[in-house]
N, C-alpha and C positions, 0 to 999 in steps of 0.2 A: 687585622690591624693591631690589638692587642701582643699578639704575638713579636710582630715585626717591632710593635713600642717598646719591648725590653730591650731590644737591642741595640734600636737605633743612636744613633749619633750626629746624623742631620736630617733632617724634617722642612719639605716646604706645604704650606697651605694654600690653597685658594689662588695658585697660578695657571693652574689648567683645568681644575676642576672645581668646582662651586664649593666650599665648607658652608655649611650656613650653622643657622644659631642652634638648631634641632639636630644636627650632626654633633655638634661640641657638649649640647647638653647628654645626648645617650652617650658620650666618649667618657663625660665625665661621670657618670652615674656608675662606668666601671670602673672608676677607680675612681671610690667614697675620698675624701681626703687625701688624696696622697698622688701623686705623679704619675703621668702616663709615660713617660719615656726617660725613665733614671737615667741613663748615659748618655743625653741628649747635648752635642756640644753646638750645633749651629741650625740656628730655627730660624726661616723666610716663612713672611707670614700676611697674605693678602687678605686684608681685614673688610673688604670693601662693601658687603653687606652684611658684616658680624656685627652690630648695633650694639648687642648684649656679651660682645665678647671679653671686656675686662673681669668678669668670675672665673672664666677659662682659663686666664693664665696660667693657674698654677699648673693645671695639666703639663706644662712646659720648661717650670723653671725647675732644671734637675741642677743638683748641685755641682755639675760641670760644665753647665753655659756658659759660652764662653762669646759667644757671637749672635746676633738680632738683626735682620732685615723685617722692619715692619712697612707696610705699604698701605696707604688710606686711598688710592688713585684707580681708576678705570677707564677705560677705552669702549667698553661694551657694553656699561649697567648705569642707570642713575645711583651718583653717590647721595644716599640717606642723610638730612640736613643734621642730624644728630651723630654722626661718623666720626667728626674732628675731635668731640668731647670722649666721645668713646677711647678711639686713639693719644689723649693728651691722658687719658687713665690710667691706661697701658702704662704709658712710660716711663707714668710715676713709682708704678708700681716695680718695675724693673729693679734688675741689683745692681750696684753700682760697680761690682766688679769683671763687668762685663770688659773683655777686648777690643771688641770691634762693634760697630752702632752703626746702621745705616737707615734714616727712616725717609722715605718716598712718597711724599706729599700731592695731592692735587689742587692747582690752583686756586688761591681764594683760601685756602686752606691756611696759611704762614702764621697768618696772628696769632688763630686758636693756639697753633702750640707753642708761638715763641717762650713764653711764660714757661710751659713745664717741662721745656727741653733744656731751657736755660739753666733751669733749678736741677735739673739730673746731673747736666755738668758739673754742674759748680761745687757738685757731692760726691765727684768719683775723684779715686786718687791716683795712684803711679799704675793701675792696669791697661787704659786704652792704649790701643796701636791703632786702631782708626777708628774716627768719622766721619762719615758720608749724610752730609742731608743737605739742604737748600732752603731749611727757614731760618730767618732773621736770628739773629741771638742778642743775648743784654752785653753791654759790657764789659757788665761783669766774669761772664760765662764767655767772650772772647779770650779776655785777660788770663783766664784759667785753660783755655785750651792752651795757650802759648806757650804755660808753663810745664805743661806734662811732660815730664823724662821719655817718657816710651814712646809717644804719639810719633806712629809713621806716616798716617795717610790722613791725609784734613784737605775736605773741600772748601774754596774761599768762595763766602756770598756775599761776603760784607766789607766795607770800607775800612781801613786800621782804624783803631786807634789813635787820638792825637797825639797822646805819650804812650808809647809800647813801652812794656817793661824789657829789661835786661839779664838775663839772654834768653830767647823766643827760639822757640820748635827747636830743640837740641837735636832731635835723634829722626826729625822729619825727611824722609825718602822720597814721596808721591806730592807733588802740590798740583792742585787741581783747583786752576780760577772757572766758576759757573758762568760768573758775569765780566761783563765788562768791568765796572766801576769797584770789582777788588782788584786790578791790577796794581795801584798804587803798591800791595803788599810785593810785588817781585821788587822794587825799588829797596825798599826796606828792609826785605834779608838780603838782598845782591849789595846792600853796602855794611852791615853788621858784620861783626865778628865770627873771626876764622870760625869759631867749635860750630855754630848754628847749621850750616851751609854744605858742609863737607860730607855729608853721607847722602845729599839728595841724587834722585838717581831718573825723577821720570818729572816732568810739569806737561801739563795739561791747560791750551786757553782757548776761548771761548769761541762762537763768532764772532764776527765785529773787530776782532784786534786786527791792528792796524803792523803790519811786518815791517818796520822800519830799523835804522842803526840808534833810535834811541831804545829801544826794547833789546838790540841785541844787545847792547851795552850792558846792561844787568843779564840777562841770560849766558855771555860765557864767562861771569861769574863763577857757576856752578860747575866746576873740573871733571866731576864725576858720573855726568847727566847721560845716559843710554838712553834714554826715550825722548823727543821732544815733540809736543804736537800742538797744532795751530790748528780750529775749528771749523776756520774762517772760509768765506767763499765771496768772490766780487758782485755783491749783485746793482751794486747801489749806480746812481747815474752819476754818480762824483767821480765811479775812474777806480784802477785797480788798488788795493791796499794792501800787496807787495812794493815795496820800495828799497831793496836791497840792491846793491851792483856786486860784479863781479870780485870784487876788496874785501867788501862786506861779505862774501859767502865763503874766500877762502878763511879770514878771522874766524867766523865759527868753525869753519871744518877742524882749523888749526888750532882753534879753542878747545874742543870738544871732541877729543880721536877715539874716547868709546861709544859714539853713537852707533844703534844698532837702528833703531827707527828714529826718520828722519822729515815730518810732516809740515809742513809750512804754509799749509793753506790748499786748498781747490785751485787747478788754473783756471784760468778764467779767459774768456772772448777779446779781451779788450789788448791783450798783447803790446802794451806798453809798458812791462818793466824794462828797466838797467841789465838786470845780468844776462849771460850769453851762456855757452855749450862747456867755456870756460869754467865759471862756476862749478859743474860737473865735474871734469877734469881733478879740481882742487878737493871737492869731497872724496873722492873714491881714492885718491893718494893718502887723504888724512884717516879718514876714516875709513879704515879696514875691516869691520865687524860689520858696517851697514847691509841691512838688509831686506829693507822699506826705505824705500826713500819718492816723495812725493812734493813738486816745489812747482813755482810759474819760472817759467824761460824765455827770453825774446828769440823770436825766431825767425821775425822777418828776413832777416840776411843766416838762415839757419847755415845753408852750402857755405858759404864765403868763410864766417867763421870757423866752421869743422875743418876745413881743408884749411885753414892758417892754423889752427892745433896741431893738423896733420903733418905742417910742414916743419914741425918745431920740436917733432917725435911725439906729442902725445904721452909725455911721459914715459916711456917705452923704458925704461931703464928703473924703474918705480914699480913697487907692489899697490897693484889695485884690491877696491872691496870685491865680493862677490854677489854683489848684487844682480837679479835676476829678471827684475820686471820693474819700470821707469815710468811715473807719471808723472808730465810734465805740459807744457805749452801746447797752445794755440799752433798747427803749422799752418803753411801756406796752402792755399788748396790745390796749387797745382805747383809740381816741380819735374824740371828736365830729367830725364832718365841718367843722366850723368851727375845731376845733380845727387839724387837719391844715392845713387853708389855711393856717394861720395861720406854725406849722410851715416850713411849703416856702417859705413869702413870708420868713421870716426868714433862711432856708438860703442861698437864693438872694439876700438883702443880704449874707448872712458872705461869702460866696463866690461871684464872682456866674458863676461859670463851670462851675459846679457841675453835675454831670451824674445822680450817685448817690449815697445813702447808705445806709449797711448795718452790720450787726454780724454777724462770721463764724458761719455757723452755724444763728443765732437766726430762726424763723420764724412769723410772727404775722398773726392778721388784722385789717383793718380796713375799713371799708365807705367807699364813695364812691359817690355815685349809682347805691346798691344793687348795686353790683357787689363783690364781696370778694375782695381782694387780698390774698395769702397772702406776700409778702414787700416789705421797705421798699424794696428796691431796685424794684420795680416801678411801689409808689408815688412812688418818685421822677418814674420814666423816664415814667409817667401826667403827674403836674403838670407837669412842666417841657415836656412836648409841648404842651399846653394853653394852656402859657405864651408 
C-alpha cells in the first residue's frame, strides 16, 4: 500500500472493500505527519462506517487535489447516527481549491450538511468546474455558484432564486435537473443572455417531467446541446407525459443537428402520443451525428403510416444518421405479414443502418412464414438478415 501511495494519483475508498477506522488509523501511523499519497489528484471516498475519519484526512490532501467524491450512503450497512457530523467535518476541512466536488448523501441526511456545504461554497473562488451533490443549499451559496467563471457541471436541486443575479453559469456545459421543482431554472437561462447559454452541451431531467412544447420551448434554446436526456417513465394513471406531435419533433431535430443522444423518456403501454414514424424520419435527416436515440411513437396505424413515408420517398435523396438500435413504442401485438414488410422496409429508409428495434420490456408475437417470433428485436435481427 505504501508503495503504490507514492505514486498514486487517484485513490478510491470503501467502494468494494470495507476501510474502517482501524485500517486508516495504522495507514496513518505510517506516515507520522505528513501525507500518504503526495501526487494524489482524484480521491472517492465511502465514509459509511468511518465515524472517526475526519483526523484522516490529511492522509489525502496532497498538494495536487484536485477532485473529492465523498459518499455518507449505503445499501448493505446501517449508517452510524454520528456519520452526517463526521462528514459535515470533512468538508469543512477541505481546500477550497478543489475542481470538482461531488458529495453523495443518504436520505434524512440534507440538513446535517446544508450549513457546511454552503459555507465551503461560499469560500471557493474561480477553481470549480463541477458540483455534484443533492443537499439543499443557502442562498446565499446558490448566488455564489452562479457566479463562478469556470463552473461546468452543476446539479439543480433547488428552486431559483427570486432575483438571479446577472450574468449566471457563464462557462456551464452539463445542467443536470435532480428534481422536479428546479425545472423553473431551464426557463431562466433559456431566456437570459446570449454569453450564459452557448457552451452548454448536455441537460439532464428528472422523472416526472412532463415532454411537452412548453419545455421544448426553452430546450431548443440551447444551439449547441449533444446530449439530451429525459428520466422519465409513464407509470402514473393520469395517461402518458409525452405530449409532443410530429411538428414538435421535427423543430427540435431542426433545432438541435448535433445531437448525438437523444432520450425522451421510457415508452410506455398507454400509446396515446401525437407523433408517428414521421417524427423519425425528420430526426435522422436533421441530426446526423445521433447515436442513441430513445422516444414514445404512436403506432397504432404503425403499417399505414410507414407506407405513406414510403410513398413520398422516405427522404431517399437526404443523408441519414447512423443510428443503429431504436427504442421506441408500444406495437400492436399482432400484424399482417405484409404488413411487417412493410414496417422493416420503412425502418430501414429512416435509418438505414439500423440493426434493432425494441420497446423495453414489451413482448409480443407475430408470425412470419409461420414461424412466431416472441420479440421485435428478433423480428428485426430476422428481416434485416434477409435483407
Amino acid at each position: 500500500m505504501q508503495r503504490y501511495a507514492s505514486w498514486a494519483r487517484e485513490l478510491c475508498l470503501g467502494y468494494r472493500e470495507e476501510v474502517t477506522d482501524d485500517t486508516l488509523r495504522r495507514l496513518s501511523s505510517n506516515s507520522p505527519g505528513g501525507v500518504l499519497c503526495p501526487n494524489l489528484e482524484r480521491l472517492h471516498w465511502s465514509i459509511a462506517k468511518n465515524t472517526a475519519a475526519p483526523p484522516f484526512l490529511r492522509l489525502f490532501l496532497s498538494p495536487h487535489l484536485k477532485e473529492i467524491t465523498l459518499c455518507t450512503s449505503s445499501y448493505t450497512i446501517d449508517v452510524p447516527s454520528s456519520l452526517p457530523a463526521a462528514a459535515a467535518q470533512i468538508i469543512s476541512l477541505l481546500p477550497t481549491s478543489l475542481e470538482a466536488m461531488s458529495v453523495e448523501c443518504f436520505p434524512g441526511q440534507d440538513e446535517t450538511l446544508t450549513d457546511v456545504i454552503s459555507s465551503f461554497i461560499c469560500q471557493c473562488g474561480s477553481s470549480p468546474r463541477s458540483f455534484n451533490t443533492r443537499i439543499p443549499l443557502s442562498e446565499a451559496a446558490i448566488q455564489h455558484v452562479m457566479q463562478l467563471p469556470n463552473l461546468r457541471s452543476w446539479t439543480f436541486t433547488h428552486e431559483p432564486p427570486q432575483i438571479p443575479l446577472t450574468p449566471i453559469f457563464p462557462s456551464l456545459e452539463v445542467l443536470d435537473f435532480y428534481i422536479p421543482k428546479a425545472l423553473p431554472w431551464l426557463h431562466i437561462l433559456a431566456s437570459h443572455q446570449k454569453g450564459t447559454i452557448e457552451n452548454l452541451e448536455y441537460i439532464s431531467f428528472p422523472i416526472g417531467t412532463i415532454v411537452d412544447p412548453t419545455l421544448l420551448s426553452s430546450i431548443i434554446t440551447f444551439r449547441n446541446l449533444v446530449a439530451l436526456r429525459v428520466g422519465s417513465y409513464c407509470s402514473n394513471p393520469e395517461g402518458c407525459t409525452f405530449r409532443l406531435t410530429d411538428n414538435d419533433m421535427e423543430n427540435l431535430a431542426a433545432a438541435l443537428p448535433r445531437l448525438g443522444t437523444l432520450e425522451l423518456g421510457k415508452p410506455c403501454g398507454f400509446n396515446s402520443c401525437s407523433n408517428t414514424v414521421a417524427s423519425l424520419l425528420s430526426i435522422s435527416i436533421h441530426c446526423l451525428d445521433l447515436t442513441v436515440l430513445e422516444t414514445h411513437l404512436n403506432t397504432r396505424t404503425i403499417a399505414s403510416d410507414m407506407q405513406r413515408l414510403l410513398d413520398r420517398g422516405a427522404g431517399c435523396d437526404k443523408a441519414k444518421c447512423e443510428l443503429s438500435d431504436l427504442t421506441t413504442g408500444y406495437f400492436p401485438t399482432e400484424l399482417p405479414e405484409g404488413d411487417i414488410e412493410t414496417v422493416m422496409m420503412g425502418f430501414k429508409a429512416i435509418f438505414p443502418h439500423l440493426e434493432s428495434v425494441g420497446c423495453r420490456g414489451f413482448r409480443f408475437k407475430v408470425t412470419i412464414h409461420g414461424a412466431i417470433l416472441l420479440t421485435w428485436h428478433i423480428l428485426c435481427a430476422e428481416y434485416f438478415y434477409k435483407a
